[in-house]
N, C-alpha and C positions, 0 to 999 in steps of 0.2 A: 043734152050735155050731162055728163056723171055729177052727181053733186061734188065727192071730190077729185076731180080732173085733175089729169097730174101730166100730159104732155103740153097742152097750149099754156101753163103758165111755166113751167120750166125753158120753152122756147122763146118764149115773149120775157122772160129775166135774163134767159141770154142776150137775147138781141140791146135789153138792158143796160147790160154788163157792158157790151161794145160802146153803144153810141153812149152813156155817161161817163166813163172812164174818159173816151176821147176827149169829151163836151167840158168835163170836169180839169182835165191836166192840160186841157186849151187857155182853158179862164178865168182855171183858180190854181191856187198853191195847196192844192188836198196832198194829203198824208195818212194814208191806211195803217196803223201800228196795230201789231199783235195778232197776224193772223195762224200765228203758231198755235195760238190756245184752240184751234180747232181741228188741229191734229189729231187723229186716234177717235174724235167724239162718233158715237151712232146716236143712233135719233130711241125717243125723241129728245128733240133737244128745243131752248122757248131761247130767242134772242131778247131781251130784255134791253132796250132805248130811252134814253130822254127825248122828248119830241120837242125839237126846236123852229120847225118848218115845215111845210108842205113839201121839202126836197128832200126830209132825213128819207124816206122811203126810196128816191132813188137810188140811195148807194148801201140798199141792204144785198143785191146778190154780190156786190163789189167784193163784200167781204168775205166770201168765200172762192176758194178755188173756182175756176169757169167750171171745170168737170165734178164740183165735189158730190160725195152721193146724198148730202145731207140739202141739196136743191130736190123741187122746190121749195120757197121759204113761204107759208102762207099767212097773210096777216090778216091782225085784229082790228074790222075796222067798226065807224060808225055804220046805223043804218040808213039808207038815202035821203031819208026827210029829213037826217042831222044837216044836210048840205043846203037846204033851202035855202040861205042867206049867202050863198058862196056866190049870187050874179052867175056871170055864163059857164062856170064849173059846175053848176047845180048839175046843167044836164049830161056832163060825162063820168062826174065823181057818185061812187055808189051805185049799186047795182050790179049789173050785166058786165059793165068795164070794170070795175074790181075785181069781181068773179074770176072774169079772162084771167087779171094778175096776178091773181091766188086772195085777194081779199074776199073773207068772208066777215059778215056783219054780225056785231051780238045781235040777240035777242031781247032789244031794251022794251023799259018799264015793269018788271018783271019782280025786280029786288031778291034776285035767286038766282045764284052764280052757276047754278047748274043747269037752269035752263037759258040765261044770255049767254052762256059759253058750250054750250050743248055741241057746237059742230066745230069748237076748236079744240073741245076734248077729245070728240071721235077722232082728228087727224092726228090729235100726238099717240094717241093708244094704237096707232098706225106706225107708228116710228117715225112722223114726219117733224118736220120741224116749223114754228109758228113763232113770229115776229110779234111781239106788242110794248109798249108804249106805258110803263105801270101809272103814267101822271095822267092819263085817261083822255089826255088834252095837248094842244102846242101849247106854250110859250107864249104868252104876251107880252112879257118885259123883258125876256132874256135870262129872268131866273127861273131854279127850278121847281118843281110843285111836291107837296106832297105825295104820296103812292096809294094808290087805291089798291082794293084786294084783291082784282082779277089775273094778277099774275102770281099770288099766294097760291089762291086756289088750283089755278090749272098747274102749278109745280107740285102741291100734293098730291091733289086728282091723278095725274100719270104719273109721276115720279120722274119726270122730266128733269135734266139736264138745264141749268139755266146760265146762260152768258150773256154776263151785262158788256154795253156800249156807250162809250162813253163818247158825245156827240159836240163839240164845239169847233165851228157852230154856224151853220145855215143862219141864225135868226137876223132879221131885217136885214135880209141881201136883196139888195136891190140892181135894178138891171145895170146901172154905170159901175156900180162897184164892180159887180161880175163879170164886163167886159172890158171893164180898163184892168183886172186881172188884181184888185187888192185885195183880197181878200184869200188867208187861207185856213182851210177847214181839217182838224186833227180829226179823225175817229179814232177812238183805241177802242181795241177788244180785251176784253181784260178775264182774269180766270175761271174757267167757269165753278159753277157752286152747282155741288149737289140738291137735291129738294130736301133731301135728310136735315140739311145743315142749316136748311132756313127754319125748325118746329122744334120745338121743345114738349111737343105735347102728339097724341095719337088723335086727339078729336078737338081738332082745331075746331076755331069760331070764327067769326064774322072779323073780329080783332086781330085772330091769328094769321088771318091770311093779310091784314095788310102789315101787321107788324113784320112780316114775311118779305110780301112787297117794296117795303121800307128799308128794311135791311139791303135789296139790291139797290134801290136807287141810293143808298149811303156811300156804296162801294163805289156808283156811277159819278157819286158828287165830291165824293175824295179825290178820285182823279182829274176833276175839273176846275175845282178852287184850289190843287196841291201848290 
């Protein structure tokens, strides 16, 4: 398998795209806004998420056209040992089955964003597009977290395109809520930012990229407390 594969996870987020759109407008009251802002984009492009759930991932090709060229979306994820305490997701989450999805794992312990991001920088300088998460973590209370600097970084690194998502809200859905159908989930896609526009400097720091960081999830968090 090519390290990065690009037909089995563009077919396996389609088939995605199907069965969660159906699964999703069966059981919930979802609402996609703002898929206009991704009109005209070429890659690369980094989708920028608050992570509310183990589910925000399934309605990241939703957000794109079924045919768009900016599929596949590849994400940022942990590496499989982070999943040890997940009980019987341990053994499907991480790994081999992200791979298939387009999840690719940092390079953690490292403290050097260029080697834990080393193979999500290769696929943006690819023109591809990569999904991440800047709070580095879900949600445990419903609020949102700080922003770490791994999404600073890979927007200077390529000069990537960044569109933040603004995700309310998967968190603590539980299965009665879900099938008695009360529940409904906003995504907005909101506009995208240049990389330019997150640095006021040419030789960022360690600082710079999460003040970077920080900056999208502000724009992610204005539209969720507005």
């Amino acid at each position: 398998m090519k390290k990065f594969h690009y037909y089995i996870p563009i077919f396996l987020q389609k088939v995605g795209y199907i069965v969660f759109s159906v699964l999703y407008k069966t059981f919930l009251k979802i609402e996609i806004r703002g898929k206009e802002n991704f009109v005209g984009l070429r890659g690369p492009v980094i989708i920028a998420a608050n992570h509310t759930s183990e589910l925000d991932v399934t309605t990241a090709s939703m957000l794109l056209p079924f045919f768009s060229p900016l599929l596949p979306i590849y994400f940022v994820s942990d590496p499989k040992e982070k999943f040890k305490t997940f009980g019987w997701r341990n053994y499907i989450y991480g790994g081999i089955f992200f791979n298939l999805l387009g999840g690719y794992a940092i390079h953690s312990g490292h403290k050097d964003y260029a080697i834990s991001l080393t193979d999500h920088i290769e696929l943006l300088k690819k023109g591809r597009t990569v999904y991440i998460f800047p709070e580095g973590k879900r949600t445990l209370d419903g609020n949102l977290s700080p922003a770490r600097g791994g999404l600073g970084f890979l927007a200077f690194q390529s000069k990537a395109t960044v569109v933040p998502v603004a995700i309310n809200t998967f968190h603590a859905l539980s299965w009665k809520v879900f099938l008695l159908r009360k529940r409904k989930v906003v995504i907005d896609i909101l506009k995208p930012i240049k990389a330019d526009e997150l640095f006021i400097t040419d030789n960022p720091t360690v600082d710079d990229y999460r003040r970077a960081s920080q900056l999208v999830m502000d724009v992610i968090r204005e539209k969720i407390y507005k």
